[in-house]
C-alpha positions in Angstrom: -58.3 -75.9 -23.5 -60.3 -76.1 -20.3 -64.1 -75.4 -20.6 -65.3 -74.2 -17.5 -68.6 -73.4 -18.5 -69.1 -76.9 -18.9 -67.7 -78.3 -16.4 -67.9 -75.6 -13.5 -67.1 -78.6 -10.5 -63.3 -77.0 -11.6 -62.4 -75.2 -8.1 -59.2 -73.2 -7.7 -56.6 -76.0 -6.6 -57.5 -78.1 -10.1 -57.7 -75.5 -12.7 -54.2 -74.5 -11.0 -53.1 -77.6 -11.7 -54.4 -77.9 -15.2 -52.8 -74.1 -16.3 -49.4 -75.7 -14.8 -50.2 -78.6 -17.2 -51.0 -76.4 -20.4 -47.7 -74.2 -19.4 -45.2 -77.6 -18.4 -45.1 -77.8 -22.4 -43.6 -74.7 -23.1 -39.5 -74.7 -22.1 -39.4 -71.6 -21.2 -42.1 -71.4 -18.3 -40.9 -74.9 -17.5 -36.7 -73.7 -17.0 -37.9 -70.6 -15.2 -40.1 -72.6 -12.4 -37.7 -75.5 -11.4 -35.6 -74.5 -8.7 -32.8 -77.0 -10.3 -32.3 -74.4 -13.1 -31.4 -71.3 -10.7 -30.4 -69.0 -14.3 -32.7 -66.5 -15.7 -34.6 -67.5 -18.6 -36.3 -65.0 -20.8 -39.5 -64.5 -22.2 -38.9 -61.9 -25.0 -38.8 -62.8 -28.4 -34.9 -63.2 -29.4 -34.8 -60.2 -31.2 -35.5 -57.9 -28.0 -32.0 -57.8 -26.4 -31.0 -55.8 -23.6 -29.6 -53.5 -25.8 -32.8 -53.3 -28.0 -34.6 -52.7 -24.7 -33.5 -49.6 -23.4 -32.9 -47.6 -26.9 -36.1 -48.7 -28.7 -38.3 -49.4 -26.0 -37.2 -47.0 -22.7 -35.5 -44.2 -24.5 -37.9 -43.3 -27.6 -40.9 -44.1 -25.5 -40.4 -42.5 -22.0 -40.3 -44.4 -18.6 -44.3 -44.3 -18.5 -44.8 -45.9 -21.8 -42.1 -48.0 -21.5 -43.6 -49.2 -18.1 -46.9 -50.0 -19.3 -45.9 -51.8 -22.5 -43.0 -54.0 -21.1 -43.5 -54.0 -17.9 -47.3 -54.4 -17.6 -47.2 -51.3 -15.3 -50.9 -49.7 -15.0 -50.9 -46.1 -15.4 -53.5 -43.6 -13.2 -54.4 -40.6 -15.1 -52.7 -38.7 -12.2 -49.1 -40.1 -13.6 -49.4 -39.0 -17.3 -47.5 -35.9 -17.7 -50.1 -33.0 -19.0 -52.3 -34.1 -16.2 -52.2 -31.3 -14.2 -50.8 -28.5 -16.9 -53.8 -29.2 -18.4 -56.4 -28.4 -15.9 -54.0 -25.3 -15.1 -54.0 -24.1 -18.1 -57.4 -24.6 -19.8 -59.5 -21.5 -20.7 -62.8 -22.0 -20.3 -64.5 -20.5 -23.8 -68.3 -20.0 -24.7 -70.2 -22.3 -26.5 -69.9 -22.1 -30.3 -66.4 -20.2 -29.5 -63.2 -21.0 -31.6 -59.9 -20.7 -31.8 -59.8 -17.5 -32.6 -61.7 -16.1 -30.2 -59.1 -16.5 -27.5 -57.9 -13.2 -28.0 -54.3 -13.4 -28.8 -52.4 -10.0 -29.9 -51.9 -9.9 -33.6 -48.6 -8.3 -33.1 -47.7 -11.1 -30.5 -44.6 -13.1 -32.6 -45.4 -16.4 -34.1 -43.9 -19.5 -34.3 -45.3 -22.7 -36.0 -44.1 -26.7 -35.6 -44.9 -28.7 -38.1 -44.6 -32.9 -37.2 -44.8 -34.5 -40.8 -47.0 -38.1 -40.8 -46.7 -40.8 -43.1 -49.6 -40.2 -45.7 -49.8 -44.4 -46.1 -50.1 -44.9 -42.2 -53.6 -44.9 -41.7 -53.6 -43.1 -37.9 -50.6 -40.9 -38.9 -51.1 -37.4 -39.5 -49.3 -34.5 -40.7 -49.7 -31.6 -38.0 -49.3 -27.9 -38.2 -49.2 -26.0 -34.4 -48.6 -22.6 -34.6 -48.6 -20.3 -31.2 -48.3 -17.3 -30.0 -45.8 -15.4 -27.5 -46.8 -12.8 -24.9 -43.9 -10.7 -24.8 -44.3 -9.7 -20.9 -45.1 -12.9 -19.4 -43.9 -15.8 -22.2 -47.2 -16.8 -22.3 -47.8 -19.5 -25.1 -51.2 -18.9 -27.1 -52.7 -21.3 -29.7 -53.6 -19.2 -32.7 -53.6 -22.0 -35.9 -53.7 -25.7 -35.3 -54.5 -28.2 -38.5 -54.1 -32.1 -39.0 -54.5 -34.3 -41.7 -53.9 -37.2 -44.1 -52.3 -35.2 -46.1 -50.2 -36.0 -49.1 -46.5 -34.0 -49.5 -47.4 -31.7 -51.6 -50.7 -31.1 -49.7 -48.5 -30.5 -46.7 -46.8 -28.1 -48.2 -49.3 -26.3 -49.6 -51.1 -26.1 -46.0 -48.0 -24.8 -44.8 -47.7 -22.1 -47.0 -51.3 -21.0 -46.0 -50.6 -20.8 -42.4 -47.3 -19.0 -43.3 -49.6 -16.4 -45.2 -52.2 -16.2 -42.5 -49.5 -15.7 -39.5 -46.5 -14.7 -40.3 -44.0 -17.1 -38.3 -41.0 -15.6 -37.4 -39.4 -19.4 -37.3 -41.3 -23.2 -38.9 -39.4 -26.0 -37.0 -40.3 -29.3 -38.8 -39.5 -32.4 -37.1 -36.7 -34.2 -39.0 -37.9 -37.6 -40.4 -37.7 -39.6 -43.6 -40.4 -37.1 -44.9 -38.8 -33.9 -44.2 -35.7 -34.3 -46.9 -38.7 -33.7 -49.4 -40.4 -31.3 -48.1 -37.7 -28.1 -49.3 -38.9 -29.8 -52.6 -42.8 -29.6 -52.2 -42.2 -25.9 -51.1 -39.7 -25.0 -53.6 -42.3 -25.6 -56.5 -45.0 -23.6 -54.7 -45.2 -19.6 -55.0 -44.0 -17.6 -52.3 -42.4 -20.9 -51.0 -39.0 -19.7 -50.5 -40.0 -17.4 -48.3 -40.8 -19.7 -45.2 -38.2 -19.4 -42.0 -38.0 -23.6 -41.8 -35.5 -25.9 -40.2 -35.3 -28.9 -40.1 -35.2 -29.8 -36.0 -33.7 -33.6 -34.9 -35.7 -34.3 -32.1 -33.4 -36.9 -30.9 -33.7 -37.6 -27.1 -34.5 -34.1 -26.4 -38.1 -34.7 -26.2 -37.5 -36.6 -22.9 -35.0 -33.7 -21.5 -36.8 -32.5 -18.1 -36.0 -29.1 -19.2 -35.8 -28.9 -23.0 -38.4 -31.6 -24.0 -41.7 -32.9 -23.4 -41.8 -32.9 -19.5 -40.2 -29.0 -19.5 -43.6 -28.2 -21.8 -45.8 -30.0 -18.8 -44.5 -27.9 -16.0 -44.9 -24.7 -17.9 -48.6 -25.8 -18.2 -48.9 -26.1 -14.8 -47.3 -22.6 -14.0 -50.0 -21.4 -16.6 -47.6 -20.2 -18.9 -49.9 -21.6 -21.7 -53.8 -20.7 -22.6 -55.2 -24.1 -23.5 -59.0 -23.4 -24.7 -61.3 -25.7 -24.3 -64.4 -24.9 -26.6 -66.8 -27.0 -24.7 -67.2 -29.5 -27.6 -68.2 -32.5 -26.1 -65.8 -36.1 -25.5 -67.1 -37.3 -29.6 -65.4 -34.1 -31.6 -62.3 -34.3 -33.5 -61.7 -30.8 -34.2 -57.8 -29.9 -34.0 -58.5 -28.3 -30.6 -60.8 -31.4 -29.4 -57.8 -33.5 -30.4 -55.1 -31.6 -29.2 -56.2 -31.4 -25.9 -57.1 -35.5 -25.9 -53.5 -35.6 -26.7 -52.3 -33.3 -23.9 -54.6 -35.5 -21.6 -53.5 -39.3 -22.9 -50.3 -38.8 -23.3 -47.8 -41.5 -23.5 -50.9 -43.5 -24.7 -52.6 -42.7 -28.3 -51.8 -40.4 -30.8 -49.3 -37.2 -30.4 -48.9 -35.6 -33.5 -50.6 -32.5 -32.3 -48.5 -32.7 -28.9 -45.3 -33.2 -31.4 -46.3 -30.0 -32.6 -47.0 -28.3 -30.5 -43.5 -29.0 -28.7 -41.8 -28.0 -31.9 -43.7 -24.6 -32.1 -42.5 -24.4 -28.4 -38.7 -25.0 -29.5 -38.8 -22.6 -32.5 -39.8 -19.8 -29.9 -36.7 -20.4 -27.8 -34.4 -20.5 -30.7 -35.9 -17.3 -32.6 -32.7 -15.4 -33.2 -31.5 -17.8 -35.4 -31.3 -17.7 -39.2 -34.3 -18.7 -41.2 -33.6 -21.6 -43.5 -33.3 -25.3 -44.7 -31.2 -26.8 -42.2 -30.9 -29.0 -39.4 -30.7 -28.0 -36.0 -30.7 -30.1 -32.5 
């Protein structure tokens, strides 16, 4: 409402006073600055209680996240979890190199997480990790990672193809709205019923310091993964490219990748249990 451009003679002490004037109409500013109303007023929106608060915005999000979106907390790039498991644990590769070419075992077990998108959400994608585990030190290798905008039955047929390719001992899938359907889309391919999948409720476990998200940044940063970085450049979206933008942004952006990655990680701790459709957590 006030054009300083045109009238630039507006010093600090009157455009003050003309902001207080622009905010004196709105009740809520107004109860909060006079000192004769001593009571807290809010400035959420009615339908963000207390309650609200703290299970949809600190719990699912993180303290970080929840910081920076309701708090207006800036965030370095030194506080963001994969910070430093990242630089840890990057391999340096050759240019032209790919994921293949980091050298994992073939008889090293596999285990794949799968974080199912919705195909109608335009940045929501449907992402397959699968890793593999250096029997001797528990080292974590990247052998197959895939994303898309994939439909159900798409999913379920890229599944199936990673199945085929490396031979998963256990397939957690993250347990959503999607994943009731997904026994369905693999039942009516061939060689379907053959896939080791459970169905994993992620829950607050993703936030556990041991269990969850953070435990999977501090075995970064004791190099117990081999993150490759194929020397792409910052533009490429290969799944790699992406992954490791994930790894580095994190709370902020994307995470399907990172989801999958973390439920790849959780089938390899629960690999002595029995292969099929259920829900564990």
């Amino acid at each position: 409402t006030h054009d300083l451009k045109n009238k630039p003679q507006y010093h600090y002490k009157i455009l003050n006073h003309a902001i207080s004037d622009d905010f004196s109409y709105i009740e809520e500013w107004e109860g909060s600055k006079k000192p004769k109303r001593p009571r807290r007023i809010s400035l959420w929106k009615a339908e963000w209680s207390k309650k609200r608060l703290i299970k949809e915005g600190f719990e699912e999000r993180g303290s970080l996240d929840f910081n920076r979106a309701f708090r207006h907390l800036a965030m370095e790039s030194k506080m963001f979890p994969f910070t430093q498991g990242l630089i840890a644990s990057t391999v340096k590769m050759d240019e032209d190199s790919q994921l293949s070419d980091l050298e994992a075992a073939p008889d090293w077990p596999r285990f794949t997480g799968m974080d199912l998108g919705a195909a109608k959400k335009k940045r929501s994608q449907t992402a397959i990790f699968t890793l593999a585990l250096e029997p001797e030190g528990l080292t974590r290798w990247p052998v197959d990672i895939r994303a898309g905008h994939w439909s159900g039955p798409d999913s379920a047929r890229e599944l199936l193809k990673v199945y085929k390719k490396e031979q998963p001992f256990a397939i957690f899938v993250e347990n959503n709205a999607y994943q009731s359907t997904l026994a369905e889309w693999i039942g009516e391919l061939e060689g379907g019923g053959e896939l080791p999948i459970y169905g994993f409720y992620t829950g607050g476990q993703k936030f556990d310091l041991e269990l969850g998200l953070p435990g999977m940044a501090l075995q970064m940063e004791k190099k117990l993964w081999k993150i490759p970085d194929l020397r792409h450049g910052p533009s490429c979206r290969c799944e790699v490219c992406q992954f490791r933008d994930e790894l580095a942004n994190y709370p902020i952006g994307t995470s399907d990748l990172l989801m999958a990655s973390w439920l790849a990680e959780r089938a390899a701790k629960r690999e002595g249990a029995e292969p099929g459709l259920r829900f564990i957590g």
